[in-house]
DRENTORKOL-3810 file (N, C-alpha, C; in nm, 4 decimals):
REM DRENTORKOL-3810
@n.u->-0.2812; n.v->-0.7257; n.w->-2.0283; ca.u->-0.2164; ca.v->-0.7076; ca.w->-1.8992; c.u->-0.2626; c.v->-0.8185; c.w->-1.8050
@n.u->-0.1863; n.v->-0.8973; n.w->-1.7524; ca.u->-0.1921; ca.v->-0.9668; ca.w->-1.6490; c.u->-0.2398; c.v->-0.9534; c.w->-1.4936
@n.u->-0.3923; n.v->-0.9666; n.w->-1.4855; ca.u->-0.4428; ca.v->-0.9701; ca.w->-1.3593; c.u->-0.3296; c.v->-0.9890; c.w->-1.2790
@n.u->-0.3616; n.v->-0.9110; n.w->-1.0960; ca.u->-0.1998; ca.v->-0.8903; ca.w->-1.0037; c.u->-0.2262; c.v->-1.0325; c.w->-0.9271
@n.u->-0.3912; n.v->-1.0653; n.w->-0.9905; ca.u->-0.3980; ca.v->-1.2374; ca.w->-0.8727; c.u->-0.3446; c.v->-1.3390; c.w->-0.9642
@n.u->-0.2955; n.v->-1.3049; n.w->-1.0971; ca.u->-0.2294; ca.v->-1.4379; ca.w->-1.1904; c.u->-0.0731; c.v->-1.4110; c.w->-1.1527
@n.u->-0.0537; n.v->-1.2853; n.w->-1.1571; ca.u->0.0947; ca.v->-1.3015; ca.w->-1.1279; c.u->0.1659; c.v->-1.3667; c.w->-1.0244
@n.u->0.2719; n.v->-1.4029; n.w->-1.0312; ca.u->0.3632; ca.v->-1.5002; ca.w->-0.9384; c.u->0.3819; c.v->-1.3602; c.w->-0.8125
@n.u->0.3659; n.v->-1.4153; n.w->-0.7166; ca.u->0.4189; ca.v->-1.2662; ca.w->-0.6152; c.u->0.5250; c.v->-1.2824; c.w->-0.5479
@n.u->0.6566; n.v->-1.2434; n.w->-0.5701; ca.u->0.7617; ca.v->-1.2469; ca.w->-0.4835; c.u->0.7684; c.v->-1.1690; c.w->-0.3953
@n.u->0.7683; n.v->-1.2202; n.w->-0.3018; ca.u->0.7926; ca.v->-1.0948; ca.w->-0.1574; c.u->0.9639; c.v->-1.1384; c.w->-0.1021
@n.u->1.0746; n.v->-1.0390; n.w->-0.0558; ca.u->1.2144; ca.v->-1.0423; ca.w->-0.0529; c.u->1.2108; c.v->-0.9588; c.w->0.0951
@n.u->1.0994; n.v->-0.9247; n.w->0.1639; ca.u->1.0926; ca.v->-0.8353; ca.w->0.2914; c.u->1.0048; c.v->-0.8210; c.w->0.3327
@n.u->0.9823; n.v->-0.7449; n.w->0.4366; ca.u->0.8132; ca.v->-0.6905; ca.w->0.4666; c.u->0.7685; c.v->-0.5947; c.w->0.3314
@n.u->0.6085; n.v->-0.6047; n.w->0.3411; ca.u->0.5359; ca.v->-0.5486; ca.w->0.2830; c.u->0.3924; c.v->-0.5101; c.w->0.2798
@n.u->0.2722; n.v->-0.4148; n.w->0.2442; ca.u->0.2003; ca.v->-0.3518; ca.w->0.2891; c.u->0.0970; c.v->-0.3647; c.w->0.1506
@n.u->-0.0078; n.v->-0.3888; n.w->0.1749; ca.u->-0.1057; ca.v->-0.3402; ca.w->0.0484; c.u->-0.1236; c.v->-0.1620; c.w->0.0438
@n.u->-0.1312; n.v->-0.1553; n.w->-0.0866; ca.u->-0.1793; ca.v->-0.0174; ca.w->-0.0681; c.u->-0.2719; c.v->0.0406; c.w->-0.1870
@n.u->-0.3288; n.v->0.1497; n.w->-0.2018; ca.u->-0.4122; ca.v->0.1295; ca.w->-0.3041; c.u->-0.4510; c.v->0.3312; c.w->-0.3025
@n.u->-0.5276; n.v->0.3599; n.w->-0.3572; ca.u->-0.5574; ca.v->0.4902; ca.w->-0.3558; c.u->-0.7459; c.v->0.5066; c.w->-0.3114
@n.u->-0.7671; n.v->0.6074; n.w->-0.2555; ca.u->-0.9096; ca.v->0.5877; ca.w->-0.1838; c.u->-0.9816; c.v->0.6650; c.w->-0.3165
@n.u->-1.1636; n.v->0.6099; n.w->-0.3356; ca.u->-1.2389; ca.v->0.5971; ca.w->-0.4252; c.u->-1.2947; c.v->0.7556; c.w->-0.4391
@n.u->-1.3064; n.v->0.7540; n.w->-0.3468; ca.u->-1.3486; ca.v->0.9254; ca.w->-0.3420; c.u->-1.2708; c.v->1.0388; c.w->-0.3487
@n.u->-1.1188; n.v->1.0249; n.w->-0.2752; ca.u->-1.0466; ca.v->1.1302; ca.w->-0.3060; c.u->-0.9118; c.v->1.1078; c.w->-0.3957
@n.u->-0.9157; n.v->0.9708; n.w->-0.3982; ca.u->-0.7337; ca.v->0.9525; ca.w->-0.4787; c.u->-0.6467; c.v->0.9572; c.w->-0.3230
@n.u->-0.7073; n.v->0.9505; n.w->-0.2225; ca.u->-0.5883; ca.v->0.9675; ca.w->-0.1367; c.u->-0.5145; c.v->0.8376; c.w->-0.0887
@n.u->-0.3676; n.v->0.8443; n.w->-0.0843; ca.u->-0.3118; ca.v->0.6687; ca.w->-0.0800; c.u->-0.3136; c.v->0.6165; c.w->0.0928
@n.u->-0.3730; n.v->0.4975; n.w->0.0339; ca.u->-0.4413; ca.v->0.4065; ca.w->0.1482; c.u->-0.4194; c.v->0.3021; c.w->0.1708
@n.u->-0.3458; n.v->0.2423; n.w->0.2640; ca.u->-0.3070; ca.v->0.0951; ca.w->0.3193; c.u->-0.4347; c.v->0.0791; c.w->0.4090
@n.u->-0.3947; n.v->-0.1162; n.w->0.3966; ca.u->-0.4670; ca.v->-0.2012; ca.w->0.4586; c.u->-0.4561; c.v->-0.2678; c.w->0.5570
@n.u->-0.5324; n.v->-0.2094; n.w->0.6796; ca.u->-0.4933; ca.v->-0.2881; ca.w->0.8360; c.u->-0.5100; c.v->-0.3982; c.w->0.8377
@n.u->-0.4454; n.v->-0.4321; n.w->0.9216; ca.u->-0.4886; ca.v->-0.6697; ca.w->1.0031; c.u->-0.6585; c.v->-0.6420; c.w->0.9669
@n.u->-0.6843; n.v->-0.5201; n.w->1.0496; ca.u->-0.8712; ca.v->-0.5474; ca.w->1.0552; c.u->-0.9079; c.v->-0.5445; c.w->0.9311
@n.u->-0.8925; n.v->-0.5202; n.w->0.7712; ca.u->-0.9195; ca.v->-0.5395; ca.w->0.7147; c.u->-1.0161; c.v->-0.3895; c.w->0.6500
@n.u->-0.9706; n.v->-0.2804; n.w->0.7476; ca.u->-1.0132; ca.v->-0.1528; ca.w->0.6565; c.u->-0.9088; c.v->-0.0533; c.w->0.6136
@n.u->-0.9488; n.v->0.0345; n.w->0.5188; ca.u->-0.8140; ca.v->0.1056; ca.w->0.4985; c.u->-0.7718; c.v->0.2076; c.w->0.5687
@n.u->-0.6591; n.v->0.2666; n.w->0.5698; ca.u->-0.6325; ca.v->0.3764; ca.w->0.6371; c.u->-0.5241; c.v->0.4266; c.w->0.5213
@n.u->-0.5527; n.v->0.6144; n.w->0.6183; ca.u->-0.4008; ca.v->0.6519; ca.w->0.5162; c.u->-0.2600; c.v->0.6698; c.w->0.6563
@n.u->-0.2918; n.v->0.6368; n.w->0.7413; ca.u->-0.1630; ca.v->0.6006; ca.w->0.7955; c.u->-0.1180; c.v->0.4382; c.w->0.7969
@n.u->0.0400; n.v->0.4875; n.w->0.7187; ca.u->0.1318; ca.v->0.4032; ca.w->0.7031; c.u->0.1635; c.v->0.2762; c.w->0.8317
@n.u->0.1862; n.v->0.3373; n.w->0.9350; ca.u->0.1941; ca.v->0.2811; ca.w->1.0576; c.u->0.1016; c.v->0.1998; c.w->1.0977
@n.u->-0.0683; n.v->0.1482; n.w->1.0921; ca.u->-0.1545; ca.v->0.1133; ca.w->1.0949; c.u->-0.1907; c.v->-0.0163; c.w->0.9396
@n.u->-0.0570; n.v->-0.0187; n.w->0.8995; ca.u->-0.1150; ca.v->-0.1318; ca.w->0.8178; c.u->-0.0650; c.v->-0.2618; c.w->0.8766
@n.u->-0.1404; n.v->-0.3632; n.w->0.7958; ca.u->-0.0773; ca.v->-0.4680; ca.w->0.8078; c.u->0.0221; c.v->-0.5272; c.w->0.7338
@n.u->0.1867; n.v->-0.5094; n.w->0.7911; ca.u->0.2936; ca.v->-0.5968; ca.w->0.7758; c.u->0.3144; c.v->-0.7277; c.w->0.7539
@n.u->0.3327; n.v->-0.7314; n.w->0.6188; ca.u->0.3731; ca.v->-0.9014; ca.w->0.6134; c.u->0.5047; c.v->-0.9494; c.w->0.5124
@n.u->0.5629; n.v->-1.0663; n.w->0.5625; ca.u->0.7128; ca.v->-1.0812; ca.w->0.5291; c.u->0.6713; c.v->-1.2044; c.w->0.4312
@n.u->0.5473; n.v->-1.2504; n.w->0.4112; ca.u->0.5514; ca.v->-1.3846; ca.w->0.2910; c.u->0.4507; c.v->-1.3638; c.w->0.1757
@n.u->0.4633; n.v->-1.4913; n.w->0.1045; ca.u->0.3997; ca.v->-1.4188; ca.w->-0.0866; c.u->0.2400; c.v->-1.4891; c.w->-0.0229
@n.u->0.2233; n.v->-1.5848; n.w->0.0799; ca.u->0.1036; ca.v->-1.6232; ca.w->0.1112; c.u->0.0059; c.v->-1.5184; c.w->0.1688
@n.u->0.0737; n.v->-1.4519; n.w->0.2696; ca.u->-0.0035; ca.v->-1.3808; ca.w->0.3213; c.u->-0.0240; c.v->-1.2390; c.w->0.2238
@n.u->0.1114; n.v->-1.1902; n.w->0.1622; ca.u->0.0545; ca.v->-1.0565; ca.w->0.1197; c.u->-0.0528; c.v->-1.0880; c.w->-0.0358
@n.u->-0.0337; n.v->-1.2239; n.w->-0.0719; ca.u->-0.1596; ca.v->-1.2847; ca.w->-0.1177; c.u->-0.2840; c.v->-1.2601; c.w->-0.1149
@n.u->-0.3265; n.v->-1.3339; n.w->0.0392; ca.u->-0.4090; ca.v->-1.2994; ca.w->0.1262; c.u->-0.4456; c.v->-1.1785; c.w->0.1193
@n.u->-0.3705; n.v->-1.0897; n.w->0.1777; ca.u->-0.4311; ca.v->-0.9438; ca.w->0.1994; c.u->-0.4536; c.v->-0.8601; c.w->0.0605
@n.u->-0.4082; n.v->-0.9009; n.w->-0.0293; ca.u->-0.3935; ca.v->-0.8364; ca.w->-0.1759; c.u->-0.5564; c.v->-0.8779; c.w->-0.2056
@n.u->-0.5709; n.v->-0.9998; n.w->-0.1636; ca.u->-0.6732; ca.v->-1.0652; ca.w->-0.2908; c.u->-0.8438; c.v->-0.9867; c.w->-0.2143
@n.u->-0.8505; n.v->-0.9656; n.w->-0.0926; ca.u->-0.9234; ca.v->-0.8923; ca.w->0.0098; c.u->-0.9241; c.v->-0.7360; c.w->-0.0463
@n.u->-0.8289; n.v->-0.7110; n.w->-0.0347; ca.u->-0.7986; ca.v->-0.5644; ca.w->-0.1120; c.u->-0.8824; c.v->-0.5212; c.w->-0.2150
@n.u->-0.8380; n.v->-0.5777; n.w->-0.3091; ca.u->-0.8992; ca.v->-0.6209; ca.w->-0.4668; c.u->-1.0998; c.v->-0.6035; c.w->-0.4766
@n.u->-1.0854; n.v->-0.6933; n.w->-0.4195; ca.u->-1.2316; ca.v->-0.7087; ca.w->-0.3985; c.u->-1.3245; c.v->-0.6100; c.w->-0.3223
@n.u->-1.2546; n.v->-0.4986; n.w->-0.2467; ca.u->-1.3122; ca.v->-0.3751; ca.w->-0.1954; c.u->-1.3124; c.v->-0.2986; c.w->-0.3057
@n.u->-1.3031; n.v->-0.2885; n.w->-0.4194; ca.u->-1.3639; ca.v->-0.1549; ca.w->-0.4658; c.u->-1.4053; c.v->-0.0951; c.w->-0.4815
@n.u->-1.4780; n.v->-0.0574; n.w->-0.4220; ca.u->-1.6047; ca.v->0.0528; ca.w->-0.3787; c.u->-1.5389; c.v->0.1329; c.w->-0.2789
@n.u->-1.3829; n.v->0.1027; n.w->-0.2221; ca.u->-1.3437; ca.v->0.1936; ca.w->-0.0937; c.u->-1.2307; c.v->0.2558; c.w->-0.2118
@n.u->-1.1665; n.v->0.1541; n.w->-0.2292; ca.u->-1.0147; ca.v->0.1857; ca.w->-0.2745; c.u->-1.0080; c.v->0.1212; c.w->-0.4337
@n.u->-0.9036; n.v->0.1918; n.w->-0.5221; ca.u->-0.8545; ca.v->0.1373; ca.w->-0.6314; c.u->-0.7162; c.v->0.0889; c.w->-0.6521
@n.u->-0.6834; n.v->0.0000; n.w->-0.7570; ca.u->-0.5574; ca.v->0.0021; ca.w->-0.8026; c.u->-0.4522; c.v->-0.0795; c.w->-0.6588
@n.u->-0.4974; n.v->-0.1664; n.w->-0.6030; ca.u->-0.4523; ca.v->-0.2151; ca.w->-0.4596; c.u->-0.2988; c.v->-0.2701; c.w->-0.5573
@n.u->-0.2092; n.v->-0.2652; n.w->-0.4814; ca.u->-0.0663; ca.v->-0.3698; ca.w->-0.4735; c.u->0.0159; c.v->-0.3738; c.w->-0.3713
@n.u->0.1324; n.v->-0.4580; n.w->-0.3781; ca.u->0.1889; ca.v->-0.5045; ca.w->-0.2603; c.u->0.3185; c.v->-0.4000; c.w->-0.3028
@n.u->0.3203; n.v->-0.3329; n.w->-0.1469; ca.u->0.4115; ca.v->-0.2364; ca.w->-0.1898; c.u->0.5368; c.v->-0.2936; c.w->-0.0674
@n.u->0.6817; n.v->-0.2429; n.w->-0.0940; ca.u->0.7734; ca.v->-0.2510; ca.w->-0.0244; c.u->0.7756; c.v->-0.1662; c.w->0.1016
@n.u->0.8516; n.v->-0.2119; n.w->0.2016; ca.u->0.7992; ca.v->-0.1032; ca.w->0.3432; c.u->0.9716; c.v->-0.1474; c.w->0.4418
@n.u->1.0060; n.v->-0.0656; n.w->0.4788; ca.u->1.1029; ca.v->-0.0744; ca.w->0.5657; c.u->1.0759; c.v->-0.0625; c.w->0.7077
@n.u->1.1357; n.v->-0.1580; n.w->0.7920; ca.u->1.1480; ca.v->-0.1272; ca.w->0.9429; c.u->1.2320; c.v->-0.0853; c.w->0.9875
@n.u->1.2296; n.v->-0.0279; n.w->1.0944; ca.u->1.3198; ca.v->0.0493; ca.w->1.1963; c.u->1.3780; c.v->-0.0569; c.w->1.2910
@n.u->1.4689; n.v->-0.0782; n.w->1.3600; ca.u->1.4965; ca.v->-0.1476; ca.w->1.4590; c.u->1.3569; c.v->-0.1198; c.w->1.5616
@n.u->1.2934; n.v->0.0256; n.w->1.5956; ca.u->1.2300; ca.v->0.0415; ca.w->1.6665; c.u->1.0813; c.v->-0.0252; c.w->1.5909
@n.u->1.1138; n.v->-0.1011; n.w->1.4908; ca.u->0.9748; ca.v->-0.0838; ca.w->1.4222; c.u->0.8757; c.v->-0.0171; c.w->1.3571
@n.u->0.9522; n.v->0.0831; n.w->1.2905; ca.u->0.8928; ca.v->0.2235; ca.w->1.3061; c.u->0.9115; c.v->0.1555; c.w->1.0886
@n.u->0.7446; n.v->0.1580; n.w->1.0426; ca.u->0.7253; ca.v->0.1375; ca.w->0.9236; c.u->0.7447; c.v->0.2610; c.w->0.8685
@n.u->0.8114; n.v->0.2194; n.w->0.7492; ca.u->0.9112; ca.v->0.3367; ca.w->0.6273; c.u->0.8670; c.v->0.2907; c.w->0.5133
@n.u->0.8203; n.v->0.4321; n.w->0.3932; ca.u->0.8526; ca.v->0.3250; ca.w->0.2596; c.u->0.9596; c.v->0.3004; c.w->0.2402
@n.u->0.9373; n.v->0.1944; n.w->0.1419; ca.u->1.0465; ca.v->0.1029; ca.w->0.0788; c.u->1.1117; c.v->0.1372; c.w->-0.1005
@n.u->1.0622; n.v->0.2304; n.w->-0.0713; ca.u->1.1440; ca.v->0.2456; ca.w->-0.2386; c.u->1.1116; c.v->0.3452; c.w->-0.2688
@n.u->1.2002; n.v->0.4514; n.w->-0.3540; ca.u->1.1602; ca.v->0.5655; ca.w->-0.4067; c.u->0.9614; c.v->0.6225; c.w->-0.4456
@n.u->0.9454; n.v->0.5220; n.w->-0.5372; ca.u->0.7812; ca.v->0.5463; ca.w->-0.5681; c.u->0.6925; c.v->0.5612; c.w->-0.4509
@n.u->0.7085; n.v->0.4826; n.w->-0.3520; ca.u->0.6450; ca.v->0.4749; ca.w->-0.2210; c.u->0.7025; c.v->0.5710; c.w->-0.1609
@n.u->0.8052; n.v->0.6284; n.w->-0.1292; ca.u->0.7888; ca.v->0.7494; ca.w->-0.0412; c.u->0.7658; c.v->0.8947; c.w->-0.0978
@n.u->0.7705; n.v->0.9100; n.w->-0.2489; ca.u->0.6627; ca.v->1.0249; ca.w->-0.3090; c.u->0.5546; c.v->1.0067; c.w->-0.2953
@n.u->0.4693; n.v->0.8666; n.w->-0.3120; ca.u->0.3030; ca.v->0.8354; ca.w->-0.2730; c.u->0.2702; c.v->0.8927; c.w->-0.1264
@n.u->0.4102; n.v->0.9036; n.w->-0.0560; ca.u->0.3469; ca.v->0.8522; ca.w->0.1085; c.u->0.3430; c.v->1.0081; c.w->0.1745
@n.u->0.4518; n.v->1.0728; n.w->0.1064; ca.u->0.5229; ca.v->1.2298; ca.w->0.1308; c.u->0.4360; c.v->1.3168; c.w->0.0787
@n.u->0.3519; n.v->1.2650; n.w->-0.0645; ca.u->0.2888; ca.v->1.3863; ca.w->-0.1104; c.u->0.3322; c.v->1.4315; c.w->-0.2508
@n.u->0.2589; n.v->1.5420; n.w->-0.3665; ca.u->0.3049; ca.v->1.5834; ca.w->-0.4519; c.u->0.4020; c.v->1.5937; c.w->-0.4251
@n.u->0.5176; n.v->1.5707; n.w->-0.5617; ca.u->0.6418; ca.v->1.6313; ca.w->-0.5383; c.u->0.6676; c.v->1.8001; c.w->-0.6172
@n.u->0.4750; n.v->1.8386; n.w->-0.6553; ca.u->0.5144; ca.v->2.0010; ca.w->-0.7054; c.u->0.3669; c.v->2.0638; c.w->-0.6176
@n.u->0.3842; n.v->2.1769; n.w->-0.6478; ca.u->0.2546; ca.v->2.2463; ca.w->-0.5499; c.u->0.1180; c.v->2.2374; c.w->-0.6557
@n.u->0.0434; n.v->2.2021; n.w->-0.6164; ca.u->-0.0893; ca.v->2.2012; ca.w->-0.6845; c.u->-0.1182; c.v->2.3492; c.w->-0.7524
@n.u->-0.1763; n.v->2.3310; n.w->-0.8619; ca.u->-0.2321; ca.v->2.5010; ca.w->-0.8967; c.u->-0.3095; c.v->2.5870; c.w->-0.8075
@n.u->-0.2101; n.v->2.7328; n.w->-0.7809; ca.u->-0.2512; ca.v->2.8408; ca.w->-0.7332; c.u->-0.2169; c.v->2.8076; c.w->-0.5742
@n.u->-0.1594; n.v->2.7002; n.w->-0.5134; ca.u->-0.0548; ca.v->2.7120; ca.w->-0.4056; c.u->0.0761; c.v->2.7051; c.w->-0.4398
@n.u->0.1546; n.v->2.7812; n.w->-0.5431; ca.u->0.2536; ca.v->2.8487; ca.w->-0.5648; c.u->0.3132; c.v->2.9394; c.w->-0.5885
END
């Protein structure tokens, strides 16, 4: 399997690192400041393959916070209002899509 820092990175829109947190599995983007959060709204947005580069390759190298970092797709609002961008990302972002055992 091909390391995600050998691969060619096409970026076609905005986009967001994201990754899952070390301690709970919970999914976690990466702010401008350079820590994670699990709100969506609080990451850092970027529209080129340099920068989400950049923020990928930073990502990566935290593992001790977060795992499994990639550049995920993200939609804007006219108001600006960050959305996922593709089916996979808005089950990550929404939550199980079944009830965990014994909350059903």
């Amino acid at each position: 399997m091909t390391s995600p820092l050998q691969q060619k990175l096409k970026v076609t829109g905005p986009v967001v690192i994201t990754a899952n947190r070390l301690g709970d599995g919970a999914v976690v983007y990466r702010s401008a400041d350079g820590r994670w959060t699990k709100d969506l709204t609080a990451a850092a947005v970027v529209t080129t393959a340099p920068a989400a580069m950049e923020l990928l390759t930073a990502a990566l190298a935290d593992r001790l916070a977060a795992v499994d970092a990639y550049v995920a797709p993200v939609e804007l609002t006219p108001q600006q209002q960050v959305l996922p961008g593709n089916l996979r990302e808005q089950i990550r972002f929404n939550g199980p899509t079944v009830a965990p055992p014994g909350e059903g």
